[in-house]
C-alpha positions in Angstrom: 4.7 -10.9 70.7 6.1 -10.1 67.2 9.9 -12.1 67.3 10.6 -9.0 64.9 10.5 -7.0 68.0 12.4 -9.8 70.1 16.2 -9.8 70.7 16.8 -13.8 70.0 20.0 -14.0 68.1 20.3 -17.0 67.1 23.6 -19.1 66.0 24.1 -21.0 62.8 26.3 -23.4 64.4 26.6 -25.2 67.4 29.7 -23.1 69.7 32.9 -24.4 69.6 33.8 -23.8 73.3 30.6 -25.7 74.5 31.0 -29.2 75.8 27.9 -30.0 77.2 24.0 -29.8 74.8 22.2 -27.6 77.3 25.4 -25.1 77.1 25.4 -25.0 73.1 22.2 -24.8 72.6 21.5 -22.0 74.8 24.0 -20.2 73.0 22.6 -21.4 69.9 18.8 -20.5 70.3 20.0 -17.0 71.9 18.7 -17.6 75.3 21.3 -16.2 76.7 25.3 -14.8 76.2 28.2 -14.9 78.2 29.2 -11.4 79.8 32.3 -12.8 81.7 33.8 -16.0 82.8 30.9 -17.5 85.3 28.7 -14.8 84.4 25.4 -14.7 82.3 23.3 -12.4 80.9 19.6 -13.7 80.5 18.5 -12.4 77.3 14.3 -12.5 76.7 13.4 -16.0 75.8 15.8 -17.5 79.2 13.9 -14.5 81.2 10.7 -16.1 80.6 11.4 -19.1 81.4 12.8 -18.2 84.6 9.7 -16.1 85.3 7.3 -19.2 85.1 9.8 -21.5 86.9 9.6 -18.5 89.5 5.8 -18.4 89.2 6.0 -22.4 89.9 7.7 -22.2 92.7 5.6 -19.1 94.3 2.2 -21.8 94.1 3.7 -24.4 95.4 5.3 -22.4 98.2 2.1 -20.8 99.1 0.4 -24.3 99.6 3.2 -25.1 102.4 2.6 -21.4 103.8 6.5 -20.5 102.8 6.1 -16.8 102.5 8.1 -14.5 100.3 10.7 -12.0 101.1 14.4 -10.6 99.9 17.7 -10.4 101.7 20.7 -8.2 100.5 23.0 -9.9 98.1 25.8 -7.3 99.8 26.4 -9.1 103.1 28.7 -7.7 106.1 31.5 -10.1 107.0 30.8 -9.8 110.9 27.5 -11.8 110.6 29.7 -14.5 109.0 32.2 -14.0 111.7 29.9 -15.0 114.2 28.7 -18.3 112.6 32.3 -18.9 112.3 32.4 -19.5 108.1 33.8 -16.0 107.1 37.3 -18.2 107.9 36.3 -21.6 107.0 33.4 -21.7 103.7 37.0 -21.4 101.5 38.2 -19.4 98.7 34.6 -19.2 96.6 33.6 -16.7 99.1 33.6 -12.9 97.6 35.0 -10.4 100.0 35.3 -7.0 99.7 35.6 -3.6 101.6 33.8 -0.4 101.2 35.4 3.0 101.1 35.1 2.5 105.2 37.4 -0.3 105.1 35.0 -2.4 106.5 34.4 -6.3 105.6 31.4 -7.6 103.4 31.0 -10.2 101.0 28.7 -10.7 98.1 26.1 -13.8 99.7 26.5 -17.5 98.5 23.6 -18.2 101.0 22.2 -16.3 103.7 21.4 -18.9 106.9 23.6 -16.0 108.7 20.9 -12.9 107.4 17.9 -15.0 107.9 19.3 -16.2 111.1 19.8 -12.7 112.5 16.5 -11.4 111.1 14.3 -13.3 113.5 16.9 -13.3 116.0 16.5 -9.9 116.5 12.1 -10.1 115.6 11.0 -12.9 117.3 11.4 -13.4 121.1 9.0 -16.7 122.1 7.8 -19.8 120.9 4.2 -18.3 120.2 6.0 -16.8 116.9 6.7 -20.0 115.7 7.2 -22.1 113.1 8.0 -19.2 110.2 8.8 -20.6 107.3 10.4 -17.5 104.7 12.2 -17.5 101.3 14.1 -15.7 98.8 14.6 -15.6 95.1 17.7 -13.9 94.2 21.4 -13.7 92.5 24.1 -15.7 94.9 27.7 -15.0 94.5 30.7 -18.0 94.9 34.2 -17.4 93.1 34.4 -20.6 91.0 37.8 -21.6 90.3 36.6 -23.1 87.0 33.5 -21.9 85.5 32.3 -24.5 83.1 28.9 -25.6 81.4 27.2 -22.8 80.7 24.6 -22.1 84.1 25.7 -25.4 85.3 29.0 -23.8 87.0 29.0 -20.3 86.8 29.7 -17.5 89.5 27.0 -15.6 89.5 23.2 -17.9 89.6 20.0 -18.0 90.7 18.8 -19.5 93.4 15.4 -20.2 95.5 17.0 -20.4 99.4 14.1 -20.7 101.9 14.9 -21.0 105.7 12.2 -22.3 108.4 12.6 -21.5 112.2 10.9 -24.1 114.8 10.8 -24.5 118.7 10.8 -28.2 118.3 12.0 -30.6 115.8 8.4 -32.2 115.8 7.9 -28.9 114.2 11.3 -29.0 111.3 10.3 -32.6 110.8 6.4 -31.4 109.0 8.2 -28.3 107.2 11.0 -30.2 106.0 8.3 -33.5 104.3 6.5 -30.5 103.4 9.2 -28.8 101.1 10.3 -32.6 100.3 6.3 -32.7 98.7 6.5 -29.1 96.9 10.0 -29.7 95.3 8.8 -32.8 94.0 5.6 -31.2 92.8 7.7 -28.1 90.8 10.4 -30.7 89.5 7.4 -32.8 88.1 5.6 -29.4 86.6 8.8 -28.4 85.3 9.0 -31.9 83.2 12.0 -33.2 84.6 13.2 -36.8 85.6 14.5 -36.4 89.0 15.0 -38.8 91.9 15.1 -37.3 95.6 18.5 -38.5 97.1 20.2 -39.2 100.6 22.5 -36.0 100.3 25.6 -34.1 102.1 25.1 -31.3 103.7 28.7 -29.8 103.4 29.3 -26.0 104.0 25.7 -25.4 104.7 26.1 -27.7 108.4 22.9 -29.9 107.6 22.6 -33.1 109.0 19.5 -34.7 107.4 19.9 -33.4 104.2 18.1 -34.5 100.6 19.2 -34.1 96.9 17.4 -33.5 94.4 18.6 -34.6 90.8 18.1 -34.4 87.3 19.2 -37.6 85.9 21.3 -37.1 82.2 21.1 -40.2 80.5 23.2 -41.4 78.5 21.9 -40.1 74.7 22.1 -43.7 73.0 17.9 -44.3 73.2 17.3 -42.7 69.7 13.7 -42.9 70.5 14.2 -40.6 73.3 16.8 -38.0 71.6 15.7 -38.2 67.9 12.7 -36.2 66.3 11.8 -37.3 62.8 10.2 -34.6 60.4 6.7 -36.1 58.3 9.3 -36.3 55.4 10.9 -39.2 57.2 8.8 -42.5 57.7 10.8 -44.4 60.3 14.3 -44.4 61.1 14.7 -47.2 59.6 14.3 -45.9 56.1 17.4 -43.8 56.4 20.5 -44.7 54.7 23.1 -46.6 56.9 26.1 -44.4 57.1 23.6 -41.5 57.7 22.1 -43.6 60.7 25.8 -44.0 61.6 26.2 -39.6 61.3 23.5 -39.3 63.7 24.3 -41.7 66.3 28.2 -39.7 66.0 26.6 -36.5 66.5 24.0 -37.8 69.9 27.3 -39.4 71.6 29.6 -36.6 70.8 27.8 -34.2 73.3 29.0 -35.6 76.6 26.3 -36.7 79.6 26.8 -33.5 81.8 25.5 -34.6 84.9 28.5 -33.5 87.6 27.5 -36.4 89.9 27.2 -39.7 90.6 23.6 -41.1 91.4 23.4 -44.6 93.0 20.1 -46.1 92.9 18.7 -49.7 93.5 17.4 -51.4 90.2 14.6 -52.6 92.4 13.8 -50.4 95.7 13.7 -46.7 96.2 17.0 -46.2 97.5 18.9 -43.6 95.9 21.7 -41.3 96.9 24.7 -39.3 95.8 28.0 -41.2 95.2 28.6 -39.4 98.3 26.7 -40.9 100.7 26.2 -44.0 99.2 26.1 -47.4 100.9 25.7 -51.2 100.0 24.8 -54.1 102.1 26.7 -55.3 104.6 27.3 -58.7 106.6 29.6 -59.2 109.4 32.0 -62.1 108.1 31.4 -65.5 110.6 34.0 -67.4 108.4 37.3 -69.0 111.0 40.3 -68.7 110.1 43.1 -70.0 112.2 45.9 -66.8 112.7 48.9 -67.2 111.0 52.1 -65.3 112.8 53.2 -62.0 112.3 55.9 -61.9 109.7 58.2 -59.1 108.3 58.8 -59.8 104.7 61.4 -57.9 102.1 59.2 -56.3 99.2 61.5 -54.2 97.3 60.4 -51.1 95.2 57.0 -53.1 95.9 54.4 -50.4 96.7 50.7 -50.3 95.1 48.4 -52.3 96.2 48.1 -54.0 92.9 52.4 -54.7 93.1 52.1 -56.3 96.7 49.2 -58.8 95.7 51.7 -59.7 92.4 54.4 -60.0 94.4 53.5 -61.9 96.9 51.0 -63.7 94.7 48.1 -63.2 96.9 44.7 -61.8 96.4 44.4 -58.2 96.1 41.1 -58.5 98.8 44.2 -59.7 101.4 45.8 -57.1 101.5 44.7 -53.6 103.4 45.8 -50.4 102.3 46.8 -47.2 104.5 46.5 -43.8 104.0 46.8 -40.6 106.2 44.8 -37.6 106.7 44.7 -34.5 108.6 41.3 -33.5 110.2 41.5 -30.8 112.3 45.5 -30.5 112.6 45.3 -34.3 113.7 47.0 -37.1 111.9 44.5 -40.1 111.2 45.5 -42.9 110.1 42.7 -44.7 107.6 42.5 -48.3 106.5 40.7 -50.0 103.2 40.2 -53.5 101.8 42.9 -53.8 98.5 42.2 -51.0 96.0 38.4 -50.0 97.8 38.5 -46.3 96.9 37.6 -43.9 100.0 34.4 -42.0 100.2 36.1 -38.6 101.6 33.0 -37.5 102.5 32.1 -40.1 104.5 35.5 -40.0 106.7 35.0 -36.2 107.2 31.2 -36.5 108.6 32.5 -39.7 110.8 35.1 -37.0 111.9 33.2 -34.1 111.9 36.1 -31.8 110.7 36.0 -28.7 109.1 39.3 -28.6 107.9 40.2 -31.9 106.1 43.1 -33.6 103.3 45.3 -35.8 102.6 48.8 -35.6 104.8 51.9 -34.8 102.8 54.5 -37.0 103.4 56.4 -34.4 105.6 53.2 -34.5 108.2 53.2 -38.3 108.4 57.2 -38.5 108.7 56.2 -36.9 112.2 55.3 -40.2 113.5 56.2 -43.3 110.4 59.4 -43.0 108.9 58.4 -44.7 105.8 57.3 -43.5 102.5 54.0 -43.5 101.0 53.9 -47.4 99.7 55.3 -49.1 102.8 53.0 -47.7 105.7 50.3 -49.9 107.8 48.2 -50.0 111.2 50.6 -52.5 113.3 52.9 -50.5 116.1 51.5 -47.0 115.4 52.0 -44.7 118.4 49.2 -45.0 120.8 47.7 -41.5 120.1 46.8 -42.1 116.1 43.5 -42.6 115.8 42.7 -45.1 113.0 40.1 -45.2 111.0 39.0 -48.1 109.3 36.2 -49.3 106.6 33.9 -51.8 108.1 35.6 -54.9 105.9 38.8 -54.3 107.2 37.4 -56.1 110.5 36.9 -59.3 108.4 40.3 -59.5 107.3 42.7 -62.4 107.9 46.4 -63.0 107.9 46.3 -59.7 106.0 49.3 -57.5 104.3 49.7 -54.4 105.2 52.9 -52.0 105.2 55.4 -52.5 107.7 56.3 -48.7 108.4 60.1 -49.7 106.7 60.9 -48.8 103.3 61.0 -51.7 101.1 59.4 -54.3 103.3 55.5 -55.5 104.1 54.1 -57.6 107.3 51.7 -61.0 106.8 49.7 -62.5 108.8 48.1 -59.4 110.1 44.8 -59.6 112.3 42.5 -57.1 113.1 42.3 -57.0 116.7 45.3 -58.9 117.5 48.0 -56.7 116.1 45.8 -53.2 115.9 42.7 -51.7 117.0 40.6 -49.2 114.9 37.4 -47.6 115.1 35.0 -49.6 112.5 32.5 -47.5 110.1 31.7 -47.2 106.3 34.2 -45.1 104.4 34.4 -47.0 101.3 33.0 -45.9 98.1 30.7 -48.0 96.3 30.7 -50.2 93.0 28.0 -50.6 90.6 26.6 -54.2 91.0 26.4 -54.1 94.5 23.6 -55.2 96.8 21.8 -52.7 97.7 21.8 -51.4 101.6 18.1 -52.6 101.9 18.4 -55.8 100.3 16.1 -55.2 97.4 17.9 -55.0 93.9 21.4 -54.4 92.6 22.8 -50.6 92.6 23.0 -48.7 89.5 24.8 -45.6 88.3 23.4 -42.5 86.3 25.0 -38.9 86.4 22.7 -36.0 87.3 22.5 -32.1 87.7 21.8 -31.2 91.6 18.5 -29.0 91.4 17.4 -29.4 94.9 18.7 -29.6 98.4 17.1 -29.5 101.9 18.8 -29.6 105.2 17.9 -29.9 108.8 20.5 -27.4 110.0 19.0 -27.8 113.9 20.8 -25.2 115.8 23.9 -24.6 113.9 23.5 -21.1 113.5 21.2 -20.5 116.1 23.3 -21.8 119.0 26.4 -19.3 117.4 24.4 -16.7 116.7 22.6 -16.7 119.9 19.0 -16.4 118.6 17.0 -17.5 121.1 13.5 -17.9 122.4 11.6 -18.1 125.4 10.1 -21.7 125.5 6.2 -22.3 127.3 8.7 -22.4 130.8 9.9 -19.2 130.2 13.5 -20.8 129.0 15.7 -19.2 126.8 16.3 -22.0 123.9 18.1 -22.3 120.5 15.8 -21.7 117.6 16.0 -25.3 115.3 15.9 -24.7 111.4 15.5 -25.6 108.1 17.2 -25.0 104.9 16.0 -25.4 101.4 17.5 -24.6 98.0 17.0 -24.8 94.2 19.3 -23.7 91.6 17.0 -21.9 89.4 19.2 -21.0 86.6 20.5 -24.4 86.9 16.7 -25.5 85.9 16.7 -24.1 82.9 20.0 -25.8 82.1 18.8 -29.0 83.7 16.0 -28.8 81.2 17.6 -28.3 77.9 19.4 -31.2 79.0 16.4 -33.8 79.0 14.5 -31.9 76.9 17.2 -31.2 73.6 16.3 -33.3 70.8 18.1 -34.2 67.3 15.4 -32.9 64.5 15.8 -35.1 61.3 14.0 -34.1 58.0 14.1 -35.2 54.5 14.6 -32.4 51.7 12.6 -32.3 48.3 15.7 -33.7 46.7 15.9 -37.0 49.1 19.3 -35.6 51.3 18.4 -36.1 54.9 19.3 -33.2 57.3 19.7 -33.4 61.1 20.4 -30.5 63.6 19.9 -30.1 67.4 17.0 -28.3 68.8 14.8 -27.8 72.0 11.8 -29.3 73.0 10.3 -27.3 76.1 8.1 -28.9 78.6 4.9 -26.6 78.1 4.4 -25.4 81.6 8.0 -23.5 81.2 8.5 -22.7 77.3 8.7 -19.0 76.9 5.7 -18.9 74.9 2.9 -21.8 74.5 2.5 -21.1 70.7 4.7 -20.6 67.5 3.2 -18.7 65.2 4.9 -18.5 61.4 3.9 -16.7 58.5 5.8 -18.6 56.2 5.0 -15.4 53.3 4.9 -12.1 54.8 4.1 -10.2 51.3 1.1 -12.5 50.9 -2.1 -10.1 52.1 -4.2 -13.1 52.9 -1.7 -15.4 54.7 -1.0 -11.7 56.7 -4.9 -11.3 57.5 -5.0 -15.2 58.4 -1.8 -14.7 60.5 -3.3 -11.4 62.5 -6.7 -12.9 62.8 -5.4 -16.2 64.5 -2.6 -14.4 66.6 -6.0 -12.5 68.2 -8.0 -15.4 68.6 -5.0 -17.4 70.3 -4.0 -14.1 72.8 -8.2 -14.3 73.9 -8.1 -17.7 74.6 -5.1 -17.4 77.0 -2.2 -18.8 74.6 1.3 -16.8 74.8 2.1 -16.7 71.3 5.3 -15.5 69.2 4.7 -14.8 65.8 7.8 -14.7 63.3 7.3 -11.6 61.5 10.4 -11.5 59.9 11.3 -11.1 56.2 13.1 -14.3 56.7 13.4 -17.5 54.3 10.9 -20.2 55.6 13.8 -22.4 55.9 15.3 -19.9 58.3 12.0 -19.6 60.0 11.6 -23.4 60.7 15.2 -23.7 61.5 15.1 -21.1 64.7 11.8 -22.7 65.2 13.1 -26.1 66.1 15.9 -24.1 68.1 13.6 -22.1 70.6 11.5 -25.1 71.0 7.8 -24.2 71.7 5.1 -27.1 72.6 3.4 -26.3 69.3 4.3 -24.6 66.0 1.3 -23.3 63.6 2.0 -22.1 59.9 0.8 -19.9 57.8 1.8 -21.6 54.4 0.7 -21.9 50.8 -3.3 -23.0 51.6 -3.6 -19.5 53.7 -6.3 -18.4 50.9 -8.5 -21.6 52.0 -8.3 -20.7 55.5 -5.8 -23.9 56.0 -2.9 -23.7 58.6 -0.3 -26.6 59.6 0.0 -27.9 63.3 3.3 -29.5 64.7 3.3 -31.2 67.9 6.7 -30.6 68.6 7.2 -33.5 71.4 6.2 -36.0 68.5 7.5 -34.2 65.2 3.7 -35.0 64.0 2.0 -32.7 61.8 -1.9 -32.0 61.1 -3.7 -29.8 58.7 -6.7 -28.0 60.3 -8.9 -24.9 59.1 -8.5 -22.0 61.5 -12.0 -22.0 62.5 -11.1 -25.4 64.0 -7.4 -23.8 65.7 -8.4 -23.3 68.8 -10.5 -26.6 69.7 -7.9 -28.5 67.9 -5.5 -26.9 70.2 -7.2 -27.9 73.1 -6.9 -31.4 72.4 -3.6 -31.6 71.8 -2.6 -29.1 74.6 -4.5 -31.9 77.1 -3.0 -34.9 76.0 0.8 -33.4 75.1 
């Protein structure tokens, strides 16, 4: 492909309006533009790589015997009216009317279309398992677009669906997707870890993330390139050194969530759904009275325990929430920060949020500050994390303005329901007693549910079982963001180039280097001197050779400076760059190895073997 014939327009600076590396430099490299707030176009060099992540995908699917098909992205409202989540998925739902007046929305899944599907084409249990998928736009009304294709309104997205007369049967689909997304993350050249995830609007129960972890960029081994004109970072002047380290941290880590992971076990999961270790306290502690005491315009936890000069770990804060239209009252250890999530799956609510102050002043007459467990009515349910249990002669608020009760006990002077709800700290043991967790941020990639019969038992698809019963279908979801792949990719893969010009001033700028399964093309071929016949002959003989021997290749045609050429080079990031320079007449080329920055001279006789080797072992 002749790049004079491509549309890649490429930027000489890095945006101003990007915040994260993966957003800039796919501005930057002219992989794609903005059309709207949310809303992408792809232009030819994201397409490609979109097509091979696609193609990725399609082999690894096949092996599982996940068969292809496509939905409407133009849904009607009354199959989500019979799930029940045309009311409840919230306000990133698209909906519309035709000229009819009649309801649809634009799909941000499709359980409900694939549900009805084989509801209405499969009638007994001989039909099953099916196992079906989709590649195709989604639809969900961001409030706040952000991040390029990490956050956008209109993305790509792989959503398969499986449909079982047993769970026996989900349990073999859902390893077997659990095995082919770790095979297309791995192919795609990503660092990922496989999660315990939530399964939020979707209804999962047993659910998995997948994530692309964003490390922090302060390995310069990992994030910096350097040019054959530079030796070793080392030889680099200082306050340079300094420039470049400035210009790594100034592009934030834009992972959007938390991953907690044991240091020394494979436990991992999302912020979320995270858990430590546990023990049941066995320490006694003789129980001191009840006492109200006066704690004036006293009201965080970190005021009471300075107050009262106590630990913060004694005291026990109290916070309401409404779950379903029900007041619950929820209790944690000092300043332990609740795990919302957590609370709402104990709960199972759909709707869920903090109480104002109005809706608790139905039942406590004190303010935010001063409330607590002891003499709630008898019809709060409380909620508590599994430490509270081990408290003794806690404080907690005494429902009165301006005052706080000691020598609360557990037990004695309330009862709650016991359960995790806390979120956790870094530096905790982890849940299976192996290692210390640890935090990273990462980009969600990946996520399979086992929805059971959440939409089956609403949507009434049935079969007949081998008795001749009618019985819910049980299925399977499974999800990748595939535009968010290709931002999850520039993320790991962007890399600082550093080069040394002829006059000894050392130059830095941000580039790509793509894993070689999904660059756009495998091969970067620059003619560095397009008026010079023989480096044109050389540049149209190898282009030939490389196309026969299977290589993708993109020549640079263009009347451009070779600094210009090498520049947009190091931007688009192919595997391996070959030029056409100065020693065309001798049949000599150049090789880069763009993973390493290393360069090789090789006579084009030698190319293609020469390529072989370093295609195997890069």
């Amino acid at each position: 492909m002749k790049q004079s014939k491509m549309l890649i327009p490429t930027l000489r600076e890095m945006p101003s309006d990007a915040q994260v590396i993966s957003h800039a430099l796919m501005l930057r490299a002219g992989y794609a533009r903005q059309v709207s707030a949310g809303v992408y176009s792809y232009l030819p060099l994201a397409h490609r790589v979109i097509e091979k992540a696609k193609n990725i995908m399609r082999q690894e699917f096949e092996k599982i015997g996940a068969v292809e098909m496509l939905a409407p992205a133009l849904l009607s409202a009354d199959l989500w009216r019979e799930s029940g989540r045309y009311d409840t998925y919230g306000e990133d739902l698209y909906k519309l009317k035709n000229r009819e007046k009649s309801d649809f929305i634009l799909g941000p899944t499709h359980e409900e279309t694939f549900t009805s599907i084989v509801r209405d084409s499969v009638k007994s249990y001989k039909q099953l398992p099916l196992n079906l998928y989709q590649i195709q736009p989604k639809y969900r009304d961001e409030k706040r677009p952000r991040n390029g294709l990490l956050r956008t309104r209109e993305f790509i997205m792989k959503d398969a669906y499986s449909f079982h007369s047993n769970y026996d049967s989900l349990d073999v689909t859902y390893e077997d997707y659990k095995a082919a997304y770790e095979q297309i993350f791995t192919r795609s050249g990503l660092e990922f870890k496989a999660i315990i995830g939530d399964g939020g609007a979707m209804g999962g129960k047993d659910s998995q993330e997948f994530m692309a972890i964003t490390p922090a960029r302060t390995d310069l081994e990992r994030w910096v390139v350097l040019d054959k004109s530079v030796a070793s970072f080392d030889e680099i002047p200082e306050e340079v050194q300094d420039e470049i380290k400035a210009e790594l941290l100034k592009w934030m880590v834009s992972g959007e969530d938390t991953v907690v992971y044991s240091d020394q076990s494979n436990y991992a999961a999302n912020l979320e759904m995270a858990t430590s270790q546990y023990k049941e306290s066995n320490r006694v502690v003789s129980e001191e009275e009840l006492v109200r005491v006066a704690t004036p315009n006293v009201k965080s936890i970190d005021e009471v325990a300075n107050y009262l000069d106590i630990p913060k770990e004694q005291t026990i804060k109290t916070l309401f929430y409404m779950a379903d239209g029900e007041l619950v009252a929820v209790l944690l250890i000092g300043n332990d920060q609740l795990n919302e999530v957590k609370l709402k799956n104990y709960l199972g609510a759909d709707f869920f949020e903090p109480a104002s102050e109005e809706e608790v002043a139905t039942i406590v007459s004190a303010g935010f500050g001063s409330l607590g467990p002891v003499g709630l009515q008898e019809n709060v349910r409380i909620i508590a994390d599994r430490k509270v249990q081990d408290a003794r002669n806690a404080v907690v608020g005494a429902n009165e303005d301006g005052f706080h009760l000691t020598g609360v006990n557990p037990g004695r002077d309330f009862t709650a329901e016991y359960v995790d709800i806390r979120e956790v700290c870094e530096g905790e043991v982890s849940p299976d007693g192996q290692g210390v967790l640890r935090f990273a941020r990462g980009i969600e990639i990946g996520h399979i549910f086992k929805l059971g019969t959440r939409y089956s038992s609403s949507m009434g698809a049935n079969v007949l079982d081998e008795n001749g019963r009618a019985i819910p279908i049980i299925m399977g979801s499974y999800g990748i963001g595939v535009s968010r792949l290709l931002s999850a990719v520039m993320e790991q893969h962007a890399r600082l180039f550093v080069n040394k010009t002829p006059k000894g001033d050392y130059r830095y700028a941000w580039g790509i280097n793509f894993p070689k399964e999904l660059a756009p093309f495998d091969v970067h071929l620059i003619t560095v001197n397009i008026k010079d016949d023989e480096s044109q002959k050389l540049t149209v003989d190898l282009e030939e050779k490389l196309q026969v021997a299977g290589y993708e290749v993109l020549t640079d045609d263009r009347n451009e400076r070779a600094g210009v050429k090498f520049s947009d080079s190091d931007l688009i990031g192919l595997p391996i760059r070959v030029t056409v320079g100065k020693k065309a007449s001798d049949g000599i080329v150049e090789v880069k190895i763009k993973a390493t920055g290393d360069t090789i001279e090789v006579h084009a006789d030698n190319l293609l073997e020469t390529l072989k080797i370093l295609t195997s072992t890069n």
